[in-house]
LUMKOL-369157 format. One record per residue (C-alpha): x, y, z; residue number from 1; residue in three letters. Coordinates in Angstrom, 3 decimals. Example, Ala and Ser with C-alpha at 12.3 -4.5 7.8 and 13.67 -1.06 7.14 Angstrom:
2
c1,c2,c3,i,aa
12.300,-4.500,7.800,1,ala
13.670,-1.060,7.140,2,ser
//
This chain:
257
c1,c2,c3,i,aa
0.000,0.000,0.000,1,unk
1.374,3.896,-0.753,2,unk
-0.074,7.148,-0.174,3,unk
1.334,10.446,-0.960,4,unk
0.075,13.710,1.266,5,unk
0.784,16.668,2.746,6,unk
1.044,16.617,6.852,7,unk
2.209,18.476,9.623,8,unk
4.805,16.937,11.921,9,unk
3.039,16.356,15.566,10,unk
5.668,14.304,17.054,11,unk
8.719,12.133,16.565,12,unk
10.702,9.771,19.144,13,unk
14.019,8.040,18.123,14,unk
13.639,3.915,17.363,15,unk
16.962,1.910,16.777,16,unk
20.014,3.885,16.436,17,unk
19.231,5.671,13.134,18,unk
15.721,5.591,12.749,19,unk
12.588,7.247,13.890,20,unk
8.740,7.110,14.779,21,unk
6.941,10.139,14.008,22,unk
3.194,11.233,13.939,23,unk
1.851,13.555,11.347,24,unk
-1.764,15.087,10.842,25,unk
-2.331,14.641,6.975,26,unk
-4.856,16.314,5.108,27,unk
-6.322,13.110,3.342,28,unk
-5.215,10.531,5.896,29,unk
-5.904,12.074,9.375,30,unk
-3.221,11.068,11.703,31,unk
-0.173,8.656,10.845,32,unk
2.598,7.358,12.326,33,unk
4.954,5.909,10.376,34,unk
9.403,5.136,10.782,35,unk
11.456,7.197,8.970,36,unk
14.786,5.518,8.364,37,unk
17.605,7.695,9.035,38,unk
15.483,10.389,10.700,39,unk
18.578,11.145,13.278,40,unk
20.848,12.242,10.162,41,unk
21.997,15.817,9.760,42,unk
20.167,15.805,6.482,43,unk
17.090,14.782,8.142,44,unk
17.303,16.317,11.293,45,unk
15.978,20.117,10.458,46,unk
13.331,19.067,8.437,47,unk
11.638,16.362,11.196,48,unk
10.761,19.515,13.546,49,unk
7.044,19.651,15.171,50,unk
5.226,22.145,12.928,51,unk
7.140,22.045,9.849,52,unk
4.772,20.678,6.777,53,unk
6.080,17.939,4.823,54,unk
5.528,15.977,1.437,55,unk
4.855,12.274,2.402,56,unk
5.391,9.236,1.409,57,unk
4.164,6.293,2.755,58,unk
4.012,2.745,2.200,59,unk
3.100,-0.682,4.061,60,unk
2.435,-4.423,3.298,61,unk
-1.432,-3.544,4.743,62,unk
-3.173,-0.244,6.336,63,unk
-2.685,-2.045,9.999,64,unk
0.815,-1.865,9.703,65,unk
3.223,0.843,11.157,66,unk
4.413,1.660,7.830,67,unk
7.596,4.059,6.924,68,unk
7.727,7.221,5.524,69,unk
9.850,9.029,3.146,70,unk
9.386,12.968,3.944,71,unk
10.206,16.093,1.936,72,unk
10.132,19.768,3.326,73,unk
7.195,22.003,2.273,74,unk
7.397,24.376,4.666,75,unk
9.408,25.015,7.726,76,unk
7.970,26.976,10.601,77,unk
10.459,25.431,13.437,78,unk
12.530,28.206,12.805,79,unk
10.479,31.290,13.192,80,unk
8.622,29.541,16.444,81,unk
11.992,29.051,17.934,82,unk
12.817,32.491,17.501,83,unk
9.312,33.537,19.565,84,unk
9.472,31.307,23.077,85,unk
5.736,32.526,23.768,86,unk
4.324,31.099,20.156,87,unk
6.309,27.940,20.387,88,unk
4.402,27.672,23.523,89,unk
1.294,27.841,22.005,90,unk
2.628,25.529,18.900,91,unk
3.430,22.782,21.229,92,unk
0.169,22.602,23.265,93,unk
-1.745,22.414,19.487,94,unk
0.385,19.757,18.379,95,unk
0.188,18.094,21.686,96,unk
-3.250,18.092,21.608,97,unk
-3.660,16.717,17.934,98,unk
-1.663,14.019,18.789,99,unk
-4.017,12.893,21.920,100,unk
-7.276,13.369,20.533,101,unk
-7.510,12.527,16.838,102,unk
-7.877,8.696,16.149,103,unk
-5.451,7.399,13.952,104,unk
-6.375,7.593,9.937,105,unk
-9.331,10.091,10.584,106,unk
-9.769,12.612,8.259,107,unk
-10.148,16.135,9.805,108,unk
-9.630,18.308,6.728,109,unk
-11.266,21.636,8.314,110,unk
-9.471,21.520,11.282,111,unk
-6.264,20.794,9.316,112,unk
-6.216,23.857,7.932,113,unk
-7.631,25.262,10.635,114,unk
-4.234,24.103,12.327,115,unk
-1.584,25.559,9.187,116,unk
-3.245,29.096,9.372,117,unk
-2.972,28.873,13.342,118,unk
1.013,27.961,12.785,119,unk
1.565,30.688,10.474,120,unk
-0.147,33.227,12.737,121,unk
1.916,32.076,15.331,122,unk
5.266,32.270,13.384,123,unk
4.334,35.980,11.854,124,unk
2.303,37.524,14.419,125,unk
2.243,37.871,18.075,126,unk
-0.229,39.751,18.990,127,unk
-3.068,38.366,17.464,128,unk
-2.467,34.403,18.239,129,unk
-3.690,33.941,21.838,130,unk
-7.487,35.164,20.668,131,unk
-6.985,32.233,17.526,132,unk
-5.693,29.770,20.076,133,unk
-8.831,29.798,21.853,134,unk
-11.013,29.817,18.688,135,unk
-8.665,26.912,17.204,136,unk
-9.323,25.089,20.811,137,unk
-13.236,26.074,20.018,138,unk
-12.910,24.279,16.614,139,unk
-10.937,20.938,18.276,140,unk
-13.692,20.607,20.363,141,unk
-16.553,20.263,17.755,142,unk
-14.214,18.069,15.619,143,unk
-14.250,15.498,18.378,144,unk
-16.961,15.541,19.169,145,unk
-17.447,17.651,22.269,146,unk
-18.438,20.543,20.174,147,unk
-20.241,23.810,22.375,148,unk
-23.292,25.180,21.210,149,unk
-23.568,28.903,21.532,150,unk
-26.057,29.536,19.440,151,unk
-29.012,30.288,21.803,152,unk
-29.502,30.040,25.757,153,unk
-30.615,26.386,26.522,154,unk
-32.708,27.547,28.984,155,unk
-35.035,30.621,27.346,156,unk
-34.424,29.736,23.857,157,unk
-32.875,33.333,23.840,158,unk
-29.956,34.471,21.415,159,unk
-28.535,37.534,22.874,160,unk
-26.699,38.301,25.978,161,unk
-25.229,34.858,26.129,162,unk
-23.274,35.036,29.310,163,unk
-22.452,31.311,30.561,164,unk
-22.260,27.986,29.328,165,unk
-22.989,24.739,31.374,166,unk
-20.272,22.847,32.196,167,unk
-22.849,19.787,31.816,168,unk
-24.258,20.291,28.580,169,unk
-21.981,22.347,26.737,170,unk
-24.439,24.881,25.900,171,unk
-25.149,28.606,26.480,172,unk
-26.985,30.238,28.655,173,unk
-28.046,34.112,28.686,174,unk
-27.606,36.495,31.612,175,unk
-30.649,36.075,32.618,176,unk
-31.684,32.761,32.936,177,unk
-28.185,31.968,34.380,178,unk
-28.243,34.334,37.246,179,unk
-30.032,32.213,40.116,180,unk
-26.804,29.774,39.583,181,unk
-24.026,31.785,37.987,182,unk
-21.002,30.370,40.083,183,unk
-22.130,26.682,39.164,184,unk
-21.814,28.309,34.949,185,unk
-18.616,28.821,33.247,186,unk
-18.406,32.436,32.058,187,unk
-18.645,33.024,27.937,188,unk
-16.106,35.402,26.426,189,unk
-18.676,37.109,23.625,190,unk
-15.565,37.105,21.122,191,unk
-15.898,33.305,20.926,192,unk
-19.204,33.786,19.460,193,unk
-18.580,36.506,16.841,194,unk
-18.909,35.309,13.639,195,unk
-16.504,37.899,12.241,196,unk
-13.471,35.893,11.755,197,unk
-11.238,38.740,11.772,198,unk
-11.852,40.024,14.994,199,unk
-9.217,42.738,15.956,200,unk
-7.335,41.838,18.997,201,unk
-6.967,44.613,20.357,202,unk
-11.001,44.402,21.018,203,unk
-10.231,41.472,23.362,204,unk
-8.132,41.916,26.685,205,unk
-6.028,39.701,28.609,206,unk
-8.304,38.497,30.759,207,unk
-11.443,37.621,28.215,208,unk
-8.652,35.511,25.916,209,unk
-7.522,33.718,29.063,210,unk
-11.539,33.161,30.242,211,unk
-11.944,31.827,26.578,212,unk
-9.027,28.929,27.534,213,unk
-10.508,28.316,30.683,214,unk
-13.602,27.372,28.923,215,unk
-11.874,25.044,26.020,216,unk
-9.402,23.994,28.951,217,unk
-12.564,22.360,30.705,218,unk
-14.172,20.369,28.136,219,unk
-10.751,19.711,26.687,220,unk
-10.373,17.900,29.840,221,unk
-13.480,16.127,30.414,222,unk
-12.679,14.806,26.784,223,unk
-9.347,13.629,27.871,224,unk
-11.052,12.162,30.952,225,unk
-13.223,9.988,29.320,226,unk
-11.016,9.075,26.374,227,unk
-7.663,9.102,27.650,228,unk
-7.550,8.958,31.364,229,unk
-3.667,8.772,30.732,230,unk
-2.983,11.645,29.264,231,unk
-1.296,14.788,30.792,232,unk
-1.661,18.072,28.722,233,unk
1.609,19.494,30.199,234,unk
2.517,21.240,26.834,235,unk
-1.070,23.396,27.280,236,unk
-0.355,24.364,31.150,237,unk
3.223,25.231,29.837,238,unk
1.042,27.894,27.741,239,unk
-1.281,28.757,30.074,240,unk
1.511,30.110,32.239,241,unk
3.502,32.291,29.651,242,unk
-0.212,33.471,28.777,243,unk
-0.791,34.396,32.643,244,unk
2.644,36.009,32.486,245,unk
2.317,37.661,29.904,246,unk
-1.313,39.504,30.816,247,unk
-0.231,40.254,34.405,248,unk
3.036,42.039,32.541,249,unk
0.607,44.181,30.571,250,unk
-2.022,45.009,33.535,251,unk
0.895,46.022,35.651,252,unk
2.157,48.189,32.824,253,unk
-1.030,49.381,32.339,254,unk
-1.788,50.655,35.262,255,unk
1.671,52.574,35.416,256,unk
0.955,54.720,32.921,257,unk
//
């Protein structure tokens, strides 16, 4: 069997003395793992870097084998992240994450490029990739399957002044009808629900972006609750901290001024 598609490098761990075992998200083939002989080589070495998009090729006797790859460089973000600690951050909980959730050879093709326009913002500019992180998150979620719906308060039917969702159902719920039992809600960040993509940032502060995480952060982890007890999202909490950082930096600026 042989396939040929474009994927971005999720992971890779060394197997033998030359070789390794990497995971890629692939446009037509979902996720893929797959040994890459000589992976360790110089040659090889700064292409096989988490984020970079690569031309692959990959072959095996049947589908339910491991399989090896041949890979080719498409494009290479590693650089540019590495150059920006706070968006390699970021980079490394989204890969992390892809890796956990998404069941092997399941296609995903909106959230894949979903994913390459996140890494590019990330790579070319900072100040607008924490407010796409948490839309990106958004867009995980409904992927697999633990998808919010904020399109009306689950309570009143209403559609404006969406204030909370329910950590239960995933749904929103207005002002309103979520008053009696606010502190038992999660608290809705209205920029998740615009439905202008192109949202300024500078509309959004610190703290609304970093409400917007909490919320993905939850169901992100009742997901990995139920599906993989096992895991531990260190790379997101790794982000999560240079995002607090970063905020209380700016508020304490801020309020020099």
């Amino acid at each position: 069997m042989q396939w040929i598609d474009s994927g971005i490098l999720l992971s890779l761990r060394k197997h033998g003395e030359n070789s390794v075992i990497i995971h890629a998200f692939t446009r037509d083939h979902g996720r893929a793992a797959g040994l890459i002989r000589g992976g360790v080589g110089r040659r090889m070495r700064g292409i096989l870097q988490p984020g970079n998009e690569l031309r692959l090729t990959w072959r095996a006797r049947t589908a339910e084998q491991l399989g090896a790859f041949a890979a080719e460089a498409e494009i290479s973000r590693a650089g540019l992240l590495f150059d920006a600690p706070e968006a390699l951050s970021a980079a490394s909980s989204a890969l992390a994450l892809l890796d956990i959730a998404l069941p092997e050879q399941e296609v995903h093709r909106p959230l894949y490029e979903a994913t390459r326009l996140l890494l590019d913002a990330l790579a070319e500019d900072p100040d607008v990739w924490p407010l796409l992180v948490a839309r990106w998150e958004l867009g995980l979620l409904q992927e697999i399957g633990y998808g919010l719906d904020l399109s009306q308060c689950a309570a009143s039917g209403a559609t404006t002044d969406l204030a909370y969702v329910s950590p239960k159902s995933g749904r929103a719920v207005s002002r309103t009808a979520g008053a009696p039992y606010h502190d038992r809600l999660l608290p809705l960040p209205s920029f998740l629900m615009a439905t202008r993509a192109d949202t300024e940032a500078a509309e959004v502060t610190g703290a609304e972006i970093l409400g917007g995480l909490a919320l993905t952060g939850y169901f992100l982890g009742k997901f990995m609750a139920e599906h993989h007890p096992k895991a531990h999202l260190a790379a997101r909490g790794r982000m999560m901290a240079v995002l607090s950082r970063k905020y209380a930096a700016t508020e304490a600026t801020s309020g020099t001024d």
